[in-house]
Structures are given as C-alpha cells and as structure tokens.
N, C-alpha and C positions, 0 to 999 in steps of 0.2 A: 433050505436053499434049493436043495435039489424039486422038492414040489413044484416052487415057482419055477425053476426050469424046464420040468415037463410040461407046464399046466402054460406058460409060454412060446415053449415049440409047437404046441400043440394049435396053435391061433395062425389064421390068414396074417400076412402079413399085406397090407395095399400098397403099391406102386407110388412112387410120387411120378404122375405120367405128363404127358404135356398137359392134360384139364387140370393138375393140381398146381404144375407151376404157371399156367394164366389165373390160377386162383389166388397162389404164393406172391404173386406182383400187382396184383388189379389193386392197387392202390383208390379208386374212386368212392368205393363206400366204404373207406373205413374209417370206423364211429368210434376207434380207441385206439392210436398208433400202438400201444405198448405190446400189442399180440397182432399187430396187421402182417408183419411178414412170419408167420408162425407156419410151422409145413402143418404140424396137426391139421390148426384148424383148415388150413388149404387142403390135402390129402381129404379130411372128414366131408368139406362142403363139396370139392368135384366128387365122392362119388355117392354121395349123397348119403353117407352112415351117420352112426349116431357118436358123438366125440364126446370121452369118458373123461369129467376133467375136478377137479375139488375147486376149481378155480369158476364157476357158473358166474358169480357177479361180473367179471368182462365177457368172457364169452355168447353169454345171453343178449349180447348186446349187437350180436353179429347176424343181422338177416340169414334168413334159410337155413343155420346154423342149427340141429339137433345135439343136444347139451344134456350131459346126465353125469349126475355125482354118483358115484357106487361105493364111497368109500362110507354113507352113511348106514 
C-alpha cells in the first residue's frame, strides 16, 4: 500500500479548469451518454493527455480522445 502511495504522490495531479468543465458539459458530440459527463475523460480531452482507462470499448468512441489500457 505504501508503494502505491508513493508512486501516487509522486504524479501531476491536472486541474479540472474552466477548458475541462466546457469539456464536462459540452453535451453536442456525445456518441455514448453513459461516460458523456465523466471529469476524466473531460480533465484528459481539455488538456490534451493521454486517459489510462481498462474501459477503451466506450472511451474510443470519443473524438480527440487519447485512450490507453496499462493494465494489460
């Protein structure tokens, strides 16, 4: 427990800033309500990083959207 602690602190943590909450509301492209008001993937598409998710079959589905599984 302690590892993931460190190995956690040790990570940027991103802002949910105003570009992530017009991301978090922009309701007009979204192609699978069941993750449209999601902060991830809002917080990941404004600032343009890569969102680490085991869940790729809806996320992929989300324009501009950078998608990567690390659990495999």
């Amino acid at each position: 427990m302690q590892r993931l602690l460190d190995d956690y602190s040790a990570r940027n943590v991103l802002p949910f800033d105003e570009s992530a909450m017009d991301e978090f509301y922009d309701c007009s492209n979204s192609v699978f309500a069941s993750h449209q008001r999601s902060p991830h993937r809002a917080i990941a598409k404004a600032t343009a990083v890569k969102l680490l998710s085991r869940n790729l079959r809806d996320f992929r589905l989300v324009p501009g959207l950078d998608v990567e599984d690390w659990t495999t």
